[in-house]
Each structure stands twice: as C-alpha cells, then as structure tokens.
C-alpha positions in Angstrom: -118.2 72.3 113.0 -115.6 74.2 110.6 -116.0 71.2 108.6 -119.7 71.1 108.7 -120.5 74.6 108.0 -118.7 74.7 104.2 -119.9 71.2 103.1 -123.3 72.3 103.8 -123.5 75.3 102.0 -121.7 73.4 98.7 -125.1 71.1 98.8 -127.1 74.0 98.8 -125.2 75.3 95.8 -125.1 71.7 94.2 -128.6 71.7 94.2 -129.3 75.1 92.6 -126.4 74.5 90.6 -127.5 71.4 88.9 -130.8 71.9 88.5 -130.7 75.7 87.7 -132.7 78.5 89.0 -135.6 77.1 86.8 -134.8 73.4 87.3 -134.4 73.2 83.4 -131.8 70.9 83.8 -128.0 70.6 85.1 -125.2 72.9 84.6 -121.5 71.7 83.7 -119.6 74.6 84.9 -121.3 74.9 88.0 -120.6 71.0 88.7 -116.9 71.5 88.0 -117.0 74.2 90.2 -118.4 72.4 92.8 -115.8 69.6 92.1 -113.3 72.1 92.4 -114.6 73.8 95.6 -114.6 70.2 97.3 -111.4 69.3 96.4 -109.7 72.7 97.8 -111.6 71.3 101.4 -110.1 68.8 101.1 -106.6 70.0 100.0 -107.2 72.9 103.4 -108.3 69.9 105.5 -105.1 68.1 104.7 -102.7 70.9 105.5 -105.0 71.8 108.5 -103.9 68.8 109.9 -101.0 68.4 108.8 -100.1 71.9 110.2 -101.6 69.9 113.7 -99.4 66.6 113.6 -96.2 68.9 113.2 -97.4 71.2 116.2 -98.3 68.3 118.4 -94.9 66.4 117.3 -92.8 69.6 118.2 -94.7 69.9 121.2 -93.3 66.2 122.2 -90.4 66.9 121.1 -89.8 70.0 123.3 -91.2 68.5 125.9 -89.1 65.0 125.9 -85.8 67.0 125.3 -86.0 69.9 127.4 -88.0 68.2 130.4 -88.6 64.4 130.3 -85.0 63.6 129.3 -83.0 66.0 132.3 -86.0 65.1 134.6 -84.8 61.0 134.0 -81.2 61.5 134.8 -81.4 64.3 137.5 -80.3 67.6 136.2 -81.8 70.8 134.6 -81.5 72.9 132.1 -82.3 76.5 134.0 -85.7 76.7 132.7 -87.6 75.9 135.8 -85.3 78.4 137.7 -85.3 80.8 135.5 -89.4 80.6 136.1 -89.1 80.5 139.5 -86.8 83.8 139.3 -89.8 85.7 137.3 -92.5 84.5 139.4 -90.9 85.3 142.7 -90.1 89.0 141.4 -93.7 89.1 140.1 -94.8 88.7 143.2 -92.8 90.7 144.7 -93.9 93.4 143.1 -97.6 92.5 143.2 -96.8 92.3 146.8 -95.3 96.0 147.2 -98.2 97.4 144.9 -100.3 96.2 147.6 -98.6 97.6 150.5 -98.6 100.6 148.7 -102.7 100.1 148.4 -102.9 99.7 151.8 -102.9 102.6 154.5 -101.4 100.6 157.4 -99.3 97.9 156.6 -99.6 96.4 159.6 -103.6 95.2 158.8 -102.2 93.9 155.9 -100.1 91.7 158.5 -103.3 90.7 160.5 -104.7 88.5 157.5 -101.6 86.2 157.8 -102.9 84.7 161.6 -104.0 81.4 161.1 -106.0 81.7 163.9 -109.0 84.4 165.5 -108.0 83.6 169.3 -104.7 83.7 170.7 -104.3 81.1 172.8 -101.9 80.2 175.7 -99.7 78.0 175.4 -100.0 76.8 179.1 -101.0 73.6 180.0 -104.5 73.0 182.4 -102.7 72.5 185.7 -100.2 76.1 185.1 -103.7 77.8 184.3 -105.5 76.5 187.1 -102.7 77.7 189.4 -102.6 81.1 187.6 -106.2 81.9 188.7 -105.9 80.5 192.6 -102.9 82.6 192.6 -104.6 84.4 195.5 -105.4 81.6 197.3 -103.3 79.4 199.6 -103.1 75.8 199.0 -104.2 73.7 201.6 -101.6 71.5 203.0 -103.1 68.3 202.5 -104.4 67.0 199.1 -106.4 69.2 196.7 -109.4 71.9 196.9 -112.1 73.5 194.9 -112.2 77.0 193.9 -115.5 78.7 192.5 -113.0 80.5 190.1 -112.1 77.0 188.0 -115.1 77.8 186.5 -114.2 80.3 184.1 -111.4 78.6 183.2 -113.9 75.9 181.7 -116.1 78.6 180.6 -113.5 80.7 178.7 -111.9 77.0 176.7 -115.3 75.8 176.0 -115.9 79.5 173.9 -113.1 79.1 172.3 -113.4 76.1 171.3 -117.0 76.7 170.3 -115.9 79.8 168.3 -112.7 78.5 166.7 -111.3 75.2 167.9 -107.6 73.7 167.5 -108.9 70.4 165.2 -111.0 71.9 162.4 -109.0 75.3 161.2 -106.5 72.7 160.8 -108.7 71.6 157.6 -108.5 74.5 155.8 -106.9 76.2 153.4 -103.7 78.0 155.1 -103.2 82.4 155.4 -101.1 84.1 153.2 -99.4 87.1 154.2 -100.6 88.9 151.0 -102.4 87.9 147.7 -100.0 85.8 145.5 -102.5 86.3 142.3 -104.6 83.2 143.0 -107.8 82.2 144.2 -106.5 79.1 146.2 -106.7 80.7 149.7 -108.7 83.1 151.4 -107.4 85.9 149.9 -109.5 86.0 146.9 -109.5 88.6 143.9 -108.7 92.1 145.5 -108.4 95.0 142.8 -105.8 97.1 144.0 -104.8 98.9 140.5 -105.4 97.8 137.0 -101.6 97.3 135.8 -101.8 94.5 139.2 -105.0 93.6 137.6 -103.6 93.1 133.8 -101.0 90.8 135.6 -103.6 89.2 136.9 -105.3 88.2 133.8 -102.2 87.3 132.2 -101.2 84.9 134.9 -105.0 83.5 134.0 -103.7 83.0 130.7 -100.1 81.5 131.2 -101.8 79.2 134.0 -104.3 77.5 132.3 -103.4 77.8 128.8 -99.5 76.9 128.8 -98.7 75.2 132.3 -101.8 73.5 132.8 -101.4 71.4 129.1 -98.2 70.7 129.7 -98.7 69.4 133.2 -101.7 67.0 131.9 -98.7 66.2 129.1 -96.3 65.4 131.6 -98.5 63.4 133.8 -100.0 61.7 131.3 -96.6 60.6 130.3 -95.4 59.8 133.8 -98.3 57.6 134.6 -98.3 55.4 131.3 -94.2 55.3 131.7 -94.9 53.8 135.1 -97.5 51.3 134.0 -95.4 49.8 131.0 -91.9 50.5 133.2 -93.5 48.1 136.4 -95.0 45.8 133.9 -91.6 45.2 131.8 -89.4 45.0 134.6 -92.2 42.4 136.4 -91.2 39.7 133.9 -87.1 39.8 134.7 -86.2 37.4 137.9 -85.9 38.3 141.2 -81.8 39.1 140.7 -80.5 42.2 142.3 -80.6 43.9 138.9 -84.2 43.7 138.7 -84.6 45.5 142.4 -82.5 48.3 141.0 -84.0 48.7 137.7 -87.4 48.7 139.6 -86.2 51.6 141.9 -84.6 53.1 138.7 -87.8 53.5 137.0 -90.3 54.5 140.1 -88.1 57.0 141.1 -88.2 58.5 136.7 -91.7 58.1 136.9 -91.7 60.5 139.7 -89.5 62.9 138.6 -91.5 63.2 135.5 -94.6 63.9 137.3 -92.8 66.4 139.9 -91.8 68.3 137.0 -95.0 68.2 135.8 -96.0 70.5 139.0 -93.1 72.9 138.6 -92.2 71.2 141.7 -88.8 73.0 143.3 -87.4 70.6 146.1 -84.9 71.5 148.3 -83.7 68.4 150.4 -81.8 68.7 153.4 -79.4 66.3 155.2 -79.5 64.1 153.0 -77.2 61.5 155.3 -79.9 60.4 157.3 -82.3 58.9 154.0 -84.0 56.0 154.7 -82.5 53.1 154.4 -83.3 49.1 153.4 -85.1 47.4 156.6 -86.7 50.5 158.1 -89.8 53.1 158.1 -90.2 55.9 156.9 -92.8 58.5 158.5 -93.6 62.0 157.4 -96.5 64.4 158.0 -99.2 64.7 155.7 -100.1 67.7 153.5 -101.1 66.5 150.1 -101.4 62.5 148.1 -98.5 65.1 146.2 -95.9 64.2 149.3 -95.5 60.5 147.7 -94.4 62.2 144.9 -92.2 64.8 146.2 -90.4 61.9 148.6 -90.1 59.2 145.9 -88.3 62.4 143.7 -85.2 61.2 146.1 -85.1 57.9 146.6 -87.4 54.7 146.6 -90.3 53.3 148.8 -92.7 50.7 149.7 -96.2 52.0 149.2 -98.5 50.5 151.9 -102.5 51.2 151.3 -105.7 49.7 150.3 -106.8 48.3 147.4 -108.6 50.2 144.9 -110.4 50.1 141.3 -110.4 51.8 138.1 -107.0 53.4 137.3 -105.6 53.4 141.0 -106.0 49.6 140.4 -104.2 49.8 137.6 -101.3 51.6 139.0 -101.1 49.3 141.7 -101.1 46.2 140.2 -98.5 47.4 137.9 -96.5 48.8 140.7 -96.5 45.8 142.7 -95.3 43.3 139.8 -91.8 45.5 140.1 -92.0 46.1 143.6 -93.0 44.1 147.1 -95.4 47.2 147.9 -98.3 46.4 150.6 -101.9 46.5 149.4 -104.6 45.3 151.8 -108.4 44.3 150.9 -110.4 46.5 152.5 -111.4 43.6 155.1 -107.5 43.4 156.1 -107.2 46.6 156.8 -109.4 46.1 159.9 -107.0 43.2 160.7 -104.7 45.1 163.0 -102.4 41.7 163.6 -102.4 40.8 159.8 -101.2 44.3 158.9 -99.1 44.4 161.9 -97.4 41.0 160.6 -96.9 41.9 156.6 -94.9 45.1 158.0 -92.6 43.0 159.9 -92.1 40.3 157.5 -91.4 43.6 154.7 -88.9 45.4 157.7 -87.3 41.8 158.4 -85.9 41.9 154.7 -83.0 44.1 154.8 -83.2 43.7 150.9 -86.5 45.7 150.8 -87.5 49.0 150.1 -88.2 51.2 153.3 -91.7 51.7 153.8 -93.1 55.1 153.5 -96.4 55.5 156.1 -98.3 58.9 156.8 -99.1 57.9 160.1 -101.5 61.4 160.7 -104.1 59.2 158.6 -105.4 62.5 156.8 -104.6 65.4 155.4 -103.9 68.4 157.2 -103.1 72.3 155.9 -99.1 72.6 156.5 -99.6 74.1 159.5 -99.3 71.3 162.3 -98.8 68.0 163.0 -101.4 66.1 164.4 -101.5 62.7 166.2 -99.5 60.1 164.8 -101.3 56.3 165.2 -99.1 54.0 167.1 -99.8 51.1 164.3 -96.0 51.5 162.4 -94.3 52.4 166.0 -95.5 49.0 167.7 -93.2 46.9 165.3 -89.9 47.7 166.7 -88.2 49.0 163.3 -85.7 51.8 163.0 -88.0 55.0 162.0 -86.5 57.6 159.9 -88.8 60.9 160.6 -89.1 63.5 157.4 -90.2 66.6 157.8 -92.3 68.4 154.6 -93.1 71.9 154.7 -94.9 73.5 151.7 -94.5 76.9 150.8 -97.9 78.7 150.4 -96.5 81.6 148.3 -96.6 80.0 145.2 -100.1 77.4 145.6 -101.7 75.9 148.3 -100.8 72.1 148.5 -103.0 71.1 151.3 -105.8 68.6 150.1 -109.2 69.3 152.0 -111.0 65.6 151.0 -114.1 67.0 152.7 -114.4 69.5 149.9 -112.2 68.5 146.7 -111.9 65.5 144.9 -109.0 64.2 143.3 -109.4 65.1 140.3 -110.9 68.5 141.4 -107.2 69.1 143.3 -105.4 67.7 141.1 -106.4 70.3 138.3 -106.2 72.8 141.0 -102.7 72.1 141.6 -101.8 72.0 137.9 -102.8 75.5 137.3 -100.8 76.7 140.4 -97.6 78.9 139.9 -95.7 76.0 141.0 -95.4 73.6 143.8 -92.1 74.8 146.3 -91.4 73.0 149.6 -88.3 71.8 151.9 -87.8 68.0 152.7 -85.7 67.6 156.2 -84.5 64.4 156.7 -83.7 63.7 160.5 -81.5 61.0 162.6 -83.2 57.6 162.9 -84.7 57.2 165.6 -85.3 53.6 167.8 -87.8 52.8 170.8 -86.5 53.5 174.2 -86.7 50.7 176.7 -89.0 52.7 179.0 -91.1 53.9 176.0 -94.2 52.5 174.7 -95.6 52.8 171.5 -98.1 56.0 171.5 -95.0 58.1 173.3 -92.3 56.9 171.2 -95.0 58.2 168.4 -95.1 61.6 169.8 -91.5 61.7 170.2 -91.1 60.7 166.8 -93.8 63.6 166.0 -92.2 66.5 168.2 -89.2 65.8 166.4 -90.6 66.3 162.9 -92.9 69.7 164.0 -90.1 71.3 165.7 -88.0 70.6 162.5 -90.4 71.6 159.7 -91.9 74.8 162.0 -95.3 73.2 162.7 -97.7 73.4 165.5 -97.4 70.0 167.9 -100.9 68.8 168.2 -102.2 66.2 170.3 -105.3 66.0 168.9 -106.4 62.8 166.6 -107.2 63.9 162.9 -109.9 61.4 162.7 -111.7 64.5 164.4 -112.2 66.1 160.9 -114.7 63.0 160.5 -115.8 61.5 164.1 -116.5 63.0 167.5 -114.2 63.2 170.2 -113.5 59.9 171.8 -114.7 59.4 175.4 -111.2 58.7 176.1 -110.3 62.1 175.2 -113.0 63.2 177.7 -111.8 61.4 180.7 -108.1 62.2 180.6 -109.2 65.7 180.7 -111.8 64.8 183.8 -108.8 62.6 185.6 -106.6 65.6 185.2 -109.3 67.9 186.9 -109.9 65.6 189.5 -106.3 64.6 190.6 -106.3 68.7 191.4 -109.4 68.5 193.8 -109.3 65.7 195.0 -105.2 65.6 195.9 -102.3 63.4 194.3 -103.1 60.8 196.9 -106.2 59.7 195.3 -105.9 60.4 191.8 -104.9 56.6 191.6 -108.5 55.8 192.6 -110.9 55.5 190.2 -114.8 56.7 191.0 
C-alpha cells in the first residue's frame, strides 16, 4: 500500500506532465523529473528493505546466540531469570495494590476456592452412620432409616449445583489478578498506575514475547522434522539411538524456551528408564514438552494428518514411537501387544502415556484407565503441577482449539511448573490392574498437591456409566439389607 499510494500519484503527474495543462504536447523537464522521482522509489524501496533483511538477520542472530544455542546444550545465560525476577515483583506489587483496593482482605481470599460447596470428605457409609447416630443398630443385619433420605437429597443438590467432574474442566482460581485475562479474574480497574502496567504488559506480551515465541517454535518444529529425517537414514547402531534422543530432546528445549518455560525437576534418581512406563497426569499437550525437556520418550497416539502427520512420520523414522490407525486404537489386544513388544526391548525408549485420557485444570487427578497397568512393566509415576500465577496451562478442548491455546499460551507471562519424579513402582501379587492404577494415581496426587478423584474424565464428554450407578446402589443396599446378603444379587 506504501508502494501503491506514490506510484499512483507519479501517473497522475506523468499524464499532466507530458501532455501539459493544455495537452499542447510533452514537457522534457517534467519527464526527467518524473524519471528522477521514480528512481528515488526505488533507491527508498531498496534501503527499506535493506534496512528489513539486517533487522530480521539480527533478530536471528540474537535469537540463535542468546537462546537457541544455551537452550541445545542445557545452560542459560540469566536472561530468563532475570525476567522471571521482574515479573514476580511486578506482581507482587500489582498484588499489594490490590489488597490495598480492597476493604477486607479476606474476600479477596474467597475468590481463590475452586469450589461453591464445601464438601465432606467422608465416605457414604461414615455419613450414613453420622445421621442414625441416634439410633441403635439392630443386632442382626441392616435397617432402613427415613433420615437416609436427606443424605441422598442433600448429594443430589450438590451435585446438581456444582458437581466434582465438570469444575474440573475449567479454568483454575487465582488468589488475585496476575494482569491477564486467562482466568476468571478478568480486567478489574483498581488504579490507573495498576492500569498503565496493565497496558504495557499488553504490549510486551503480544508485541515482543509472542514473535519470538512463534520464532522459536517455528524453529523447533522444522529442526525436529529435518533432525528425525537425517538421522532416519543412519543404521540402527547405538549411535543412531543416541543421536535420535540427542536431537528430540534440542527440539524440546527449543520449544520450552519458546514458552518462557521455568522447570524445576525434582528427584531426579528415580527418571525413567529403558524397558519401562512412564505415567503422569494431564494438564496441557504442553506436558510432552515440558517432560521430553529432561530426557527421552516413546510417544504412543493416533495417527493424524496435515502437519501432525508430518511430525510424526518424521519422528518415527528416528525413533520406534507408537502410532495406531484410528481402527487399532479400538483393538485393545493389538495395542495391548505393541506396548509389550516396545517394554520387552530394554534398548527402547520408555514410553510416556497420560493415562487420565483428557485434560484436566491442575487441580486433581482423575481416573487413570487400567490399559498401560495390565502389561506388567515397571511404572515410573511423574507428578506435574503448573503454577497458575504466571498463565493458565490447562487446555479446555471443549472450548479452545489448538491453535487458539496455543496462541493463548504464547502471550502468557510465562509457563512455571514443578516435575516430581517418584520411586518405580511394580504390581503387587494381590493387586489387579484398576487398583494398582489408583495406587499408582494416589501416589502422583498426594505428591503434586492434587485432589484424588475417582471419577472417569470421559464424563467431560459421556454420561455416567451404569456401572458407576450400581456400585453406589450395592453400597446402599449392603447397609439395609446386612453384610450377610450383600453377596446376593437382586
């Protein structure tokens, strides 16, 4: 358009100039002008960009050296802590500017429940009991008391008003504002210097972070697709498998510091080794990356198209990942079967499963599926917990696309969580698969300060299983009717 704009107002003048104001004929000096005015365009076009190949090369240049290149081997420089010192006194102070605002800092506290009901934590049978307190049991097998009713009456309003599955699906509470719109806690205009921080955080998000996190995956992705594809071609030595591991886990590092991403890894004895699985709870597609930041995996998923394709056939060239048709993955025994043939080579990558199935918000850990527990390999349990200070990591499918969250996420502050990695863990003798599952999960909520859950996150999708319904029922019954019969079925 700033092209456009000049050129069309030197045909106007040619025209006028050549032909005069009469149209008596052309004009010499005004044709040399013209000549002259075209070729100073074209002299400003040329330095234009000129002046834009030398910014975009600096801008690679920066960006390899000061990011790319410490992010390959490792190590940093201090800029990313030295940004995540300024942001976390920013907020600190946008934080004690709101307390200020507020006339009782304790409602200020009330926003950070993740929940409008407190609930007990008491099982059925202890709340039962609580309520036929005045009551004496009868000495032989059970009863039914009038007052069970309200029991039933008072879960099914909660549930109805606020249930345990679906405020698992969304975005998680903050304690205060952190200057984004990625929670509840909208805009709130407490003064205008908070409010002039505000707009300058605007700024620094999504006109300096945000292109050089596109940059940097941009980067991260096409080093992945020609690293896989070259290293594909060598033979299957042990050089190539370390080479391969060498240049997924680069890839990743690139990418995590695309995100700002600040990782603090814990017990780091107990990482996944060759031979085994790895299982961790599921916040955001962003946990592959912040795991394979440490060490190597085995993806295992379906097949897609497009540029997921892509990635995957290129990943899979370097690497024995597991990708399924979409007809296979409904083949419980031929999935069941490529796991243990991967687990049975001890030269292999561990495999990293999410066995939740779905996303949920960094609160809780729901059900794990028995699928990866039923093979009989060592499990090495991880525990990821997101910090929600700095951006909200959790992925709400139902709502977002990827690409939608993705962007999101690029013009967070920054992406800061803890990685716990726990014991390995074997099935007991007496155990089957679903409880060595939630063994497996206890261990990974009580580490990472999540809510145990029993409930299935398919529920964010389906209805309750009929299953579901009848363990409840049996439990009910086995109270009235006595432990004698609750063997019987009706």
């Amino acid at each position: 358009m700033g092209v456009f704009v000049p050129c069309a107002l030197l045909c106007l003048r040619s025209v006028f100039g050549l032909f005069g104001e009469g149209g008596h004929g052309p004009n010499p000096d005004r044709s040399t002008l013209l000549l002259r005015d075209l070729r100073g365009i074209k002299v400003k076009m040329e330095v234009f960009w000129a002046g834009v190949l030398w910014t975009l090369t600096i801008w690679l240049y920066l960006i390899i050296g000061l990011i790319m290149i410490p992010a390959m081997f490792g190590f940093s420089l201090g800029i990313s802590e030295a940004y995540m010192t300024l942001l976390v006194k920013t907020l600190e102070w946008a934080t004690l500017k709101m307390q200020k605002a507020q006339r009782d800092e304790q409602s200020l506290k009330k926003v950070a429940s993740n929940g409008l009901i407190l609930r007990e934590d008491g099982s059925m049978v202890k709340e039962l009991e609580e309520l036929r307190r005045s009551r004496p049991k009868p000495p032989v097998g059970g009863d039914f008391t009038l007052s069970d009713c309200f029991y039933f009456s008072r879960r099914g309003i909660e549930s109805i008003v606020e249930d345990e599955v679906t405020q698992r699906f969304s975005s998680e509470e903050l304690v205060s504002w952190n200057l984004l719109t990625r929670t509840n806690n909208d805009f709130q205009y407490i003064s205008l210097k908070l409010t002039l921080v505000y707009g300058l955080g605007i700024f620094v998000r999504y006109c300096i972070l945000m292109p050089l996190r596109i940059t940097l995956a941009c980067i991260g992705l096409t080093w992945l697709v020609i690293g896989t594809s070259a290293v594909g071609v060598l033979p299957n030595w042990r050089l190539k498998f370390w080479i391969s591991e060498w240049v997924h886990v680069i890839c990743y590092r690139i990418c995590a510091r695309g995100l700002s991403a600040t990782i603090c890894y814990h017990n780091r004895e107990n990482k996944p080794r060759k031979g085994g699985i790895c299982v961790a709870n599921h916040t955001s597609p962003i946990d592959i990356v912040i795991l394979c930041n440490d060490a190597g995996y085995a993806m295992v998923g379906q097949v897609h198209g497009g540029l997921m394709g892509v990635l995957q056939r290129a990943m899979v060239r370097a690497c024995p990942h597991i990708w399924f048709e979409r007809a296979e993955m409904k083949d419980r025994h031929l999935v069941t079967k490529r796991l243990k043939d991967h687990v049975n080579d001890k030269t292999k990558l561990p495999i990293l499963i999410f066995p939740e199935g779905t996303c949920v918000n960094n609160t809780s850990v729901m059900m794990f599926k028995k699928g990866s527990f039923e093979i009989g390999a060592t499990i090495y349990p991880v525990a990821i917990k997101y910090d929600p200070k700095f951006g909200d990591a959790f992925w709400n499918s139902s709502k977002y696309s990827m690409v939608s969250y993705l962007l999101r996420m690029m013009t967070s502050w920054a992406l800061v969580c803890n990685v716990w990695y726990l014991p390995a863990m074997h099935q007991k003798e007496e155990e089957n698969a679903v409880q060595f599952a939630n063994r497996v999960k206890s261990a990974i909520a009580h580490q990472g300060g999540l809510l145990d859950l029993q409930w299935d996150g398919g529920l964010k999708r389906a209805k309750v299983k009929e299953s579901f319904k009848e363990e409840q029922q049996k439990r009910y019954s086995s109270m009235v009717v006595g432990d004698d019969s609750s063997g019987h079925s009706d």
